[in-house]
C-alpha positions as MATLAB code, in Angstrom:
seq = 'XXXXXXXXXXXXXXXXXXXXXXXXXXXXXXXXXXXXXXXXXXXXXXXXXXXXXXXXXXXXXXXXXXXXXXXXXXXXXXXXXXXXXXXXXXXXXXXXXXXXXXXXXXXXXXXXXXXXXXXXXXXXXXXXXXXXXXX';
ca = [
       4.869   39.737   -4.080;
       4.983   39.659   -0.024;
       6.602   37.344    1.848;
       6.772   37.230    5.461;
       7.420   34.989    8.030;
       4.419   34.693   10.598;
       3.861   33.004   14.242;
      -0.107   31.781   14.328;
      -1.633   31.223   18.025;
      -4.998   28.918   17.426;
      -7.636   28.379   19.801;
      -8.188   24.436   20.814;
     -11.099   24.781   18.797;
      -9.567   25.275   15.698;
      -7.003   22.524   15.802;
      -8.976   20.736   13.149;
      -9.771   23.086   10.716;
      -7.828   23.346    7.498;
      -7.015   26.561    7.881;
      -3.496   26.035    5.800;
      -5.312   24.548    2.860;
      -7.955   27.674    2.865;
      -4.936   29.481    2.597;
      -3.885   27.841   -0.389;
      -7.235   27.367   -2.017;
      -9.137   30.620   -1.542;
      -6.030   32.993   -1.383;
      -3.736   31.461   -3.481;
      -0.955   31.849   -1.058;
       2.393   29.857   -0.665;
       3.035   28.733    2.765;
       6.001   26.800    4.800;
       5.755   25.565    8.187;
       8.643   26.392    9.713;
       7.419   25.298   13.808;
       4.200   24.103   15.063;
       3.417   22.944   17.822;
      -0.602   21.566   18.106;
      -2.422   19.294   20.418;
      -5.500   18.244   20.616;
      -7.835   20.045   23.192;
      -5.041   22.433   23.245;
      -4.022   25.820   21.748;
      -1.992   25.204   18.849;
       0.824   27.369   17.457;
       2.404   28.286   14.067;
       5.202   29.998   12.456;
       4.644   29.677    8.739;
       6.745   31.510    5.761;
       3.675   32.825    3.716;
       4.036   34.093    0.463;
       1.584   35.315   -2.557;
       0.727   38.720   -4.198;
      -0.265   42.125   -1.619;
      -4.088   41.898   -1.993;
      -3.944   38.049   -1.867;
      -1.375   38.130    1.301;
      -3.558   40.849    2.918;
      -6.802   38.974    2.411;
      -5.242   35.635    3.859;
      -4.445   37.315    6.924;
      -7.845   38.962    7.647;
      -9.004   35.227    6.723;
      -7.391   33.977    9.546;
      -7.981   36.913   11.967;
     -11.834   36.650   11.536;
     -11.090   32.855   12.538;
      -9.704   33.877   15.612;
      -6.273   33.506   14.649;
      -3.663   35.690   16.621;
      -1.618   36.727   13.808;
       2.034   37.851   14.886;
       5.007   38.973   12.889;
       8.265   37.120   12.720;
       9.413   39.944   15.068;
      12.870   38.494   15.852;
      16.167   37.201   14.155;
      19.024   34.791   14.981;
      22.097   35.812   13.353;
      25.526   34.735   14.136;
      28.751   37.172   14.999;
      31.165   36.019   12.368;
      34.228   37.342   14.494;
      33.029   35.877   17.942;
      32.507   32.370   15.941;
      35.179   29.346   16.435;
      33.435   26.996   14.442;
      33.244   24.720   17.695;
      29.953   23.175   16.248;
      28.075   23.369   19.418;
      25.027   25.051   17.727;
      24.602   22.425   14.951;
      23.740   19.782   17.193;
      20.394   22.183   18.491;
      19.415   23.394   15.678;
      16.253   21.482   14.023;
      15.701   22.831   11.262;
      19.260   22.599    9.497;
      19.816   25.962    9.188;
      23.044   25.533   11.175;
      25.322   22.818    9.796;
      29.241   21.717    9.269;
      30.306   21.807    5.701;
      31.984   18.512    5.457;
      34.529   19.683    3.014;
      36.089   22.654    4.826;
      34.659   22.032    8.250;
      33.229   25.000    8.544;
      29.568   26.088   10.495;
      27.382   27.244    8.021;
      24.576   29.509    9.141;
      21.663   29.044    6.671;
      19.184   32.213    7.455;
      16.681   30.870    5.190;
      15.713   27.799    7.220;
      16.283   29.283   10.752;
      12.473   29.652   12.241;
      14.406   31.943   15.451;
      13.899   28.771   17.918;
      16.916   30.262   19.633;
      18.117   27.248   20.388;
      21.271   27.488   18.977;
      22.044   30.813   21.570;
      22.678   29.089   24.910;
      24.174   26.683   23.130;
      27.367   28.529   21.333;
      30.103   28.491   23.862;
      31.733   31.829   22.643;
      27.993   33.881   22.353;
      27.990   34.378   18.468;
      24.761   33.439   18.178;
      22.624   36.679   19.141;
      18.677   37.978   18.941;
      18.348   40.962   16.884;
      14.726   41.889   17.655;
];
């Protein structure tokens, strides 16, 4: 089973194509959008947790490449420096997807790595820096 995390750069003229249900359908992948960002008349963009079995996975992504998909890795990470953090807070009013939020019981910033889509939002944001890009 493969699972990666993907960023997807359409062409305008694929904005209305259902290239996520294709996905689904003919490859029997799993997908999450994490971030997109599509307009109308306008390129679109994607970053998508996609999941599914090698061949499947492999095939889904030559799928979208022959569509004229630019296909990119997930090449980057957001991770937080546990000793540089004061649990101030600053970064869970940025982040949108959750990822960073305070546990109401002990007050303390927790830094969910799972829903983080590497936005970097949350970087200028943290007052001490211990919110860094591990590329």
């Amino acid at each position: 089973m493969k699972k990666k995390r993907i960023v997807l750069h359409f062409p305008h003229k694929l904005i209305d194509k259902p290239i996520a249900y294709n996905l689904v359908k003919d490859y029997n992948l799993v997908f999450n959008i994490l971030q997109a960002k599509i307009t109308p008349n306008e390129k679109g963009l994607m970053v998508l947790e996609l999941s599914g079995c090698d061949k499947n996975y492999a095939q889904g992504i030559k799928f979208l490449q022959e569509q004229g998909i630019k296909v990119e890795t997930l090449s980057k990470d957001v991770r937080r420096n546990d000793k540089r953090c004061t649990q101030c807070g600053a970064c869970v009013a940025v982040c949108p997807t959750g990822a960073l939020y305070v546990n109401r019981e002990t007050m303390e910033v927790i830094f969910d790595i799972e829903k983080c889509i590497a936005c970097e939002l949350c970087v200028p944001a943290c007052p001490p820096r211990a919110m860094e890009v591990k590329l």
